[in-house]
C-alpha positions as CSV (number, residue, x, y, z in Angstrom):
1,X,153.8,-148.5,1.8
2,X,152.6,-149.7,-1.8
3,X,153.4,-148.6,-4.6
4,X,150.6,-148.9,-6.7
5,X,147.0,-147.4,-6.7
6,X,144.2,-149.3,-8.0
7,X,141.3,-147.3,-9.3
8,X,138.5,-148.4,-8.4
9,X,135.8,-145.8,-8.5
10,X,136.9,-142.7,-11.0
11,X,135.1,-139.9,-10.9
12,X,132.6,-139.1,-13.0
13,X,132.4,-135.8,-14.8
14,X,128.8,-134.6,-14.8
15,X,127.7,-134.0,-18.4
16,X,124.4,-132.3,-20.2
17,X,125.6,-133.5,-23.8
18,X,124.9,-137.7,-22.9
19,X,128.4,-137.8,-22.8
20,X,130.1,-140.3,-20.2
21,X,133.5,-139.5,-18.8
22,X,135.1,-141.3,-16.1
23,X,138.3,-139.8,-15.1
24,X,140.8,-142.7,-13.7
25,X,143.7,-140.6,-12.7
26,X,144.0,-136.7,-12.9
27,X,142.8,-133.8,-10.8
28,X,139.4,-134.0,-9.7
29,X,140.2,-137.7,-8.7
30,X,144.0,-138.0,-7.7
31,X,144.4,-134.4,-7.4
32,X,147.6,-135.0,-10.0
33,X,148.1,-132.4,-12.6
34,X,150.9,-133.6,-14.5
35,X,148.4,-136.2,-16.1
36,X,144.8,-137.4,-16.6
37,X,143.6,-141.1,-17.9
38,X,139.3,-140.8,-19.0
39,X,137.6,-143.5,-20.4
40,X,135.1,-141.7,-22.4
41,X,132.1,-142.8,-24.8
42,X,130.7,-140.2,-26.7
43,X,127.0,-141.3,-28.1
44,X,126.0,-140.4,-32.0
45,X,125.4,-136.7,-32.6
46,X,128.0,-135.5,-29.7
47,X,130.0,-132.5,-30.2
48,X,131.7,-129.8,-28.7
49,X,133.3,-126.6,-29.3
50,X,136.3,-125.5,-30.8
51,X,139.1,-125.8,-28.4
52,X,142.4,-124.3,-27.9
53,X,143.8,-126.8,-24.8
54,X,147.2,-125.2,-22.9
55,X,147.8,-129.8,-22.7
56,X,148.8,-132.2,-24.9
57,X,146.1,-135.1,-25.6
58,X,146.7,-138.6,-26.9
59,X,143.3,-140.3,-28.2
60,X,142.5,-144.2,-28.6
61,X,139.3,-144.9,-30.4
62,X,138.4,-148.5,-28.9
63,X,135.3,-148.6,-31.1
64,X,133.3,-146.7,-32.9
65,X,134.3,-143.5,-35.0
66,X,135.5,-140.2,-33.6
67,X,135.9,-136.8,-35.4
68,X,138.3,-134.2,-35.2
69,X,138.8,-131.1,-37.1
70,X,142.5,-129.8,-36.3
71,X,142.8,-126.4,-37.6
72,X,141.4,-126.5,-40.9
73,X,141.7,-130.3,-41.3
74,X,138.9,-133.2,-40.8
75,X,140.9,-136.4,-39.4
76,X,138.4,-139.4,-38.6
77,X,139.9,-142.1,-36.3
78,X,138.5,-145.7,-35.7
79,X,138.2,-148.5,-33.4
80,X,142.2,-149.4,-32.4
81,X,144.2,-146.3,-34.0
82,X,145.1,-143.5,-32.0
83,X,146.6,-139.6,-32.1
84,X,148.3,-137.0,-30.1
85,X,147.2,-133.5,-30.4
86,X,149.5,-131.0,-29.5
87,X,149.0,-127.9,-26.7
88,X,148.1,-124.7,-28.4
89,X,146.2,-126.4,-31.4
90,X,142.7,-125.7,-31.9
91,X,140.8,-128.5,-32.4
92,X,137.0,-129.6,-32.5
93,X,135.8,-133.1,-31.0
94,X,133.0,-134.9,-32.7
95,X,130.9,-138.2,-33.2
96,X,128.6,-137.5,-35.9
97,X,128.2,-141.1,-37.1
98,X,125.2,-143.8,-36.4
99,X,127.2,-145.8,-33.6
100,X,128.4,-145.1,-30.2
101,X,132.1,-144.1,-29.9
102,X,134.4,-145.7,-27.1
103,X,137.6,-144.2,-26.4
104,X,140.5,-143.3,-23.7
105,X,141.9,-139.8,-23.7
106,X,145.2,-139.4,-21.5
107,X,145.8,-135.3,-21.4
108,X,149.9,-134.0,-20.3
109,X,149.5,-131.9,-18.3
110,X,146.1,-133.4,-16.6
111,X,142.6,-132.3,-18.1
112,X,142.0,-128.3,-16.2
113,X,138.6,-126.6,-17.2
114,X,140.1,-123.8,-16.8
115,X,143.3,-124.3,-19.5
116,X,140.9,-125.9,-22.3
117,X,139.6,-122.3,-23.8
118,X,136.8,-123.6,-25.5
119,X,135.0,-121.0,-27.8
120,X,131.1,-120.3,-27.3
């Protein structure tokens, strides 16, 4: 039996905002809930709602800009720097700048729709 898995097709999470994300490892492609690996890229103008997430999640901008406004505070990351959000914070994703954004998100406990209590 090996012990390794190589992904080789993640799924991808349909989307109506252009965003793509490609989940590597988590629960609607391993069916493993104590983590997920995306690799996501977010084109300009993207944004979603605040958020309240029951996971932790780690960013890693690999280019392009990312916004987030955590609580009352705008952070902007870029290409090779990186941040860990913690469960219970509410946050706000964005990429209101004129390039593409690349990035990996790894969520603890795996991404779940239903634990990410975004706000309408």
């Amino acid at each position: 039996m090996k012990k390794y898995f190589i992904q080789k097709s993640p799924f991808v999470v349909p989307t109506t905002d252009g965003k793509l994300i490609e989940e590597h490892h988590g629960k609607a492609t391993t069916g493993n809930s104590e983590i997920s690996i995306a690799h996501m890229i977010a084109p300009s103008g993207w944004s979603e709602p605040f958020q309240t997430p029951e996971f932790d999640e780690y960013t890693y901008i690999i280019s392009g800009k990312k916004q987030f406004i955590i609580e009352d505070e705008i952070v902007i990351l870029e290409g090779g720097q990186s941040i860990k959000i913690e469960k219970n914070t509410r946050v706000q994703y964005s990429n209101p700048f004129d390039e593409v954004c690349e990035y990996i998100a790894i969520c603890t406990p795996a991404f779940d729709f239903t634990k990410v209590h975004r706000e309408d």
